[in-house]
N, C-alpha and C positions, 0 to 999 in steps of 0.2 A: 504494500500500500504506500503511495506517492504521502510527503508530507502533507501536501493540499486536500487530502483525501478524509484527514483525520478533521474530528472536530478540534477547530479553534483553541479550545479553551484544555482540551486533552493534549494538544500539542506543547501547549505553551507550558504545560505541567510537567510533561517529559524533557523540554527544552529546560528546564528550571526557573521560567521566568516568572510564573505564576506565583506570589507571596499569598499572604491570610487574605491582605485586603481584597486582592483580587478574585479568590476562590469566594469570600464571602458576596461580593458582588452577582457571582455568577449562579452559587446555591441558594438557591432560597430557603431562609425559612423555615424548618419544616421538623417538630417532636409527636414523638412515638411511646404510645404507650403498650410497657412487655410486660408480656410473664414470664420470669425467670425461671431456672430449676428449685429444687426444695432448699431455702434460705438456712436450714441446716446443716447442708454439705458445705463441704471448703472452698470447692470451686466456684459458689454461687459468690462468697465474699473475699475469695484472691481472685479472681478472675471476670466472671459477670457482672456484679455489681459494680467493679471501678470502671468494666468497659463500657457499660451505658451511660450512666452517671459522668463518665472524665472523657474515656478515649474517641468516645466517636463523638463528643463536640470539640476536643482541640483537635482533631483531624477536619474540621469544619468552620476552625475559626468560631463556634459556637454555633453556627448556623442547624446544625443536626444536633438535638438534643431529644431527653427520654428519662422518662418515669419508668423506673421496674420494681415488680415489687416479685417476692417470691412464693413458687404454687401453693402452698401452705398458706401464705396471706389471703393469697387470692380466694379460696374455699372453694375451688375446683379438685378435683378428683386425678385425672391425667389422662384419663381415656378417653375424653370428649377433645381434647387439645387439636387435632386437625377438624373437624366440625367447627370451632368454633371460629376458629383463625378462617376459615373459608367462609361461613355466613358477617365476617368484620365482629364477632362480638371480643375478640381477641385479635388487638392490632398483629403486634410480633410475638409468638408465644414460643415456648420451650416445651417439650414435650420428650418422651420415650419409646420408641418405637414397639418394644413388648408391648407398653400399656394401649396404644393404638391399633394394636394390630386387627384386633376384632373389625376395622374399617377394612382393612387390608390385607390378607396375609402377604403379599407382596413385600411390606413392610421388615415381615419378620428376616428378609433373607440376610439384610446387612451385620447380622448379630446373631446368627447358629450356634445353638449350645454347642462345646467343645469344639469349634474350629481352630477356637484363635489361643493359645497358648500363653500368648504374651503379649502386650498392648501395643510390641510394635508390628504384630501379624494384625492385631483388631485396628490398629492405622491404616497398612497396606491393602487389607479386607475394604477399607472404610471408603477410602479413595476410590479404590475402583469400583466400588456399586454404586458411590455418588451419582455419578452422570444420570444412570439407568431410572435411578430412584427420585431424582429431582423432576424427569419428565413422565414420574408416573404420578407424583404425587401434582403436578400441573397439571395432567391432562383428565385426570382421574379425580381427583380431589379440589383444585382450585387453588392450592396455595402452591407457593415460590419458598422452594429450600434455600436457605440461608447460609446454615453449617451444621456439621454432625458435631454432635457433645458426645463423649465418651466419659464412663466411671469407672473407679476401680474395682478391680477382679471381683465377678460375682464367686466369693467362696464360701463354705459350708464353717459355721460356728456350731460347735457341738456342748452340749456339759459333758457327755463320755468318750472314753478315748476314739479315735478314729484314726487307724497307722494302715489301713488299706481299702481298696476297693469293697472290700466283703465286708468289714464292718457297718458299711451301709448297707443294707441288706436289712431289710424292717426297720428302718429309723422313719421315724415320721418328721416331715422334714418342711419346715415352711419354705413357699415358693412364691414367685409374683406373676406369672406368665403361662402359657400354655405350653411352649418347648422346654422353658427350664422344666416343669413338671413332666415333661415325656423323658427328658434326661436322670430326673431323678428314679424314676420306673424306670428306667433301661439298666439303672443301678443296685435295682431292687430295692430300693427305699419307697415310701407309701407317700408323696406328694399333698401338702396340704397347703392351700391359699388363703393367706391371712395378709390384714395390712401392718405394713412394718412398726407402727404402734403399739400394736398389741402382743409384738412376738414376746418379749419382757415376762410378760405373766403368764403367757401358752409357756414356756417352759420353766418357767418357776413352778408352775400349776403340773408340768408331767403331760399338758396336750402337746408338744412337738419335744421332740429330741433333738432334733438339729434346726439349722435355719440358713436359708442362704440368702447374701447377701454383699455389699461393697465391701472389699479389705478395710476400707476407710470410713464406710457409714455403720458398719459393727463398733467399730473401736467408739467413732463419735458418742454412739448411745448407751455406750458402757457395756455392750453387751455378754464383754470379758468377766464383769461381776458373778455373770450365773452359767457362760458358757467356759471351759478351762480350755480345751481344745480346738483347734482351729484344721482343717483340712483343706491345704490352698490347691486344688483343683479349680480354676479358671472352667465354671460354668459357661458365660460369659461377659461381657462387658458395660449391660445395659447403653449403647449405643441411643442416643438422644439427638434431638434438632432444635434449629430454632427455624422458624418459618412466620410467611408473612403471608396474607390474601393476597390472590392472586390481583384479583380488581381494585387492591388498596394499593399494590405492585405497581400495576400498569398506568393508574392515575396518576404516580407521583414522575417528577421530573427527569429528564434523563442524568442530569447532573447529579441529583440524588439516588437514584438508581445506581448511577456506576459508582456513586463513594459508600454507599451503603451494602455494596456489593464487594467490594474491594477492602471495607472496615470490615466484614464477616469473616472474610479469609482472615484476618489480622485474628480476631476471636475466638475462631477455629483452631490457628496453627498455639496460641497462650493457654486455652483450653487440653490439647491432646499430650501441649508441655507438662503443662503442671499437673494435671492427672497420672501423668508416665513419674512426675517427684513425688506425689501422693502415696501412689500406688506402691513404692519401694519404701518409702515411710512408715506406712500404716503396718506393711508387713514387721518393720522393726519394732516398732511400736508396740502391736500385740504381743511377741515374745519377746519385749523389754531389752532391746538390740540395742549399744549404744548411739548407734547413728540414728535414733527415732528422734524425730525432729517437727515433725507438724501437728501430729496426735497423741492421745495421754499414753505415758509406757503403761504396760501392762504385762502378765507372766502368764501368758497362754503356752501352752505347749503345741508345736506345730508340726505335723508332716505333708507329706502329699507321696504322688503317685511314680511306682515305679519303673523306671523305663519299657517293664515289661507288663506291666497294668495300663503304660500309655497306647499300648500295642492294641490291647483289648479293647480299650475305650474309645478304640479308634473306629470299630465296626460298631460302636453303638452309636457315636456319633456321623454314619453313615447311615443307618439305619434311620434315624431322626429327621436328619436331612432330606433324604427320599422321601420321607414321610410326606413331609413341609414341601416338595414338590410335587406331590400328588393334591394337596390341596392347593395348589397358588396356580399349576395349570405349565401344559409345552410352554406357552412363551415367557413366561417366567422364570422356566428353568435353564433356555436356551439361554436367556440375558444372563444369566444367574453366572453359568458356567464360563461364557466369556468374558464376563469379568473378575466376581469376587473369584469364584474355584479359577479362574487364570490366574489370580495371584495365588490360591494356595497351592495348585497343582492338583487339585480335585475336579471330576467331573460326578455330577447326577446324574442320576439313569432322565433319559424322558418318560414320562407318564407314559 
């Protein structure tokens, strides 16, 4: 593309000649009211909250500014978060792709129980379903993906020992989704769905034995008080959005458009950062490492799965995955396979 080809005001930005005063001449205007993630997590107050509130008005000379408040405040639930972002009753919302999935199982492919090992496969996972997922959630749903939010390792907190695959085997095991739950059956544990509120007194009380959840948002709620044992099997990553109506999208200006599009990236790449320090933290954390650094130390006892338990768990989490393509449909799993499984080196059967 010829320099003359570009808009003006993009040129001149690249060229470096564009100052505040000038970006603000050309932006108009223009705040956004969000809903963030659960103002309990870390990310919502080292990362979300300064980015609305700071970063994306001095990226703007002030001209972009934004109210957010977190889903907990708001008294929303999480599973209606694309619904609502598409009717405008939610400008930019945050949402989790499990909790929404009931709209879509499409949703679910970015985030397969046991594909992703480690936060930098649930990155590489994450990227490449982007594209597929941003034009289904346009074309299908109404709103404009923003960026993927990632949390840390969904892993299982237990109060009794758990040093293998087979001690899960009849543990009644709180879950939030309908694949972690077919992961936990694959494992022979009995899946039970509560909300993360109540897990506290289900196992004080003897209703679950285990419970799975963030490496980070376990420790947050103390849950090392009444759990002693931690089993880091990477369930998976609770993979989140933020997105905006498509017609609240299209409305706004092109200038805002491209810097609210290019501040997402910026929030995206701060967000998968500090969740990848979290996530190494939290794990120190609960078994009282000295390098725990973000969350309260704690003296959980921790193992996980052995190279040759990862063997096994490998056709169970094949088996899930199938599964998850027999409901989402061919084209789903054709997208599926050319991307996210081209990054892992997996393919799904077609339906």
């Amino acid at each position: 593309m010829k320099p003359h080809q570009i808009a003006p005001w993009i040129f001149a930005m690249l060229s470096g000649l564009v100052g505040p005063a000038a970006l603000a001449d050309t932006v108009p205007p223009t705040h956004f009211n969000v809903i963030g993630g659960g103002s309990h997590n870390y990310t919502y107050r080292a990362v979300e909250k300064p980015f609305w509130n700071t970063t994306l008005p001095a990226s703007s000379d002030g001209m972009l500014t934004a109210s957010v408040r977190g889903l907990s405040e708001s008294g929303l639930k999480g599973a209606e978060m694309v619904r609502l972002i598409r009717a405008g009753a939610v400008e930019i919302g945050m949402g989790v792709f499990a909790f929404v999935a009931g709209d879509d199982p499409f949703f679910e492919g970015i985030d397969l129980p046991g594909m992703a090992v480690d936060i930098e496969t649930a990155r590489r996972v994450s990227t490449a379903f982007k594209p597929v997922l941003a034009e289904r959630m346009a074309e299908r749903h109404g709103v404009k993906l923003l960026a993927t939010v990632p949390y840390t390792a969904q892993v299982f907190f237990c109060r009794e020992p758990i040093t293998s695959l087979d001690d899960l085997k009849g543990r009644k095991v709180r879950v939030r989704g309908r694949n972690m739950s077919d992961m936990v059956k694959a494992l022979g544990g009995a899946p039970m769905t509560l909300p993360f509120a109540e897990v506290v007194t289900a196992m004080q009380t003897g209703v679950i034995d285990c419970a799975v959840s963030g490496i980070g948002s376990g420790n947050a709620a103390r849950w090392y008080d009444i759990a002693n044992h931690l089993y880091n099997l990477p369930v998976d990553w609770s993979i989140g959005f933020y997105a905006i109506g498509l017609k609240r999208w299209q409305a706004l200006p092109e200038p805002v458009q491209r810097l609210l599009e290019q501040q997402s990236r910026v929030l995206e790449d701060r967000l998968w950062e500090e969740t990848a320090r979290e996530n190494r933290s939290a794990l120190a954390c609960n078994i009282g490492a000295p390098d725990c650094q973000i969350h309260r130390p704690a003296n959980m006892q921790a193992s996980a799965p052995t190279p040759a338990e990862r063997q096994v768990l490998q056709n169970a989490v094949l088996t899930i995955a199938n599964n998850w393509g027999k409901r989402c449909g061919v084209p789903c799993v054709e997208r599926w396979n050319a991307t996210a499984g081209a990054a892992l080196d997996v393919k799904l059967q077609t339906p």
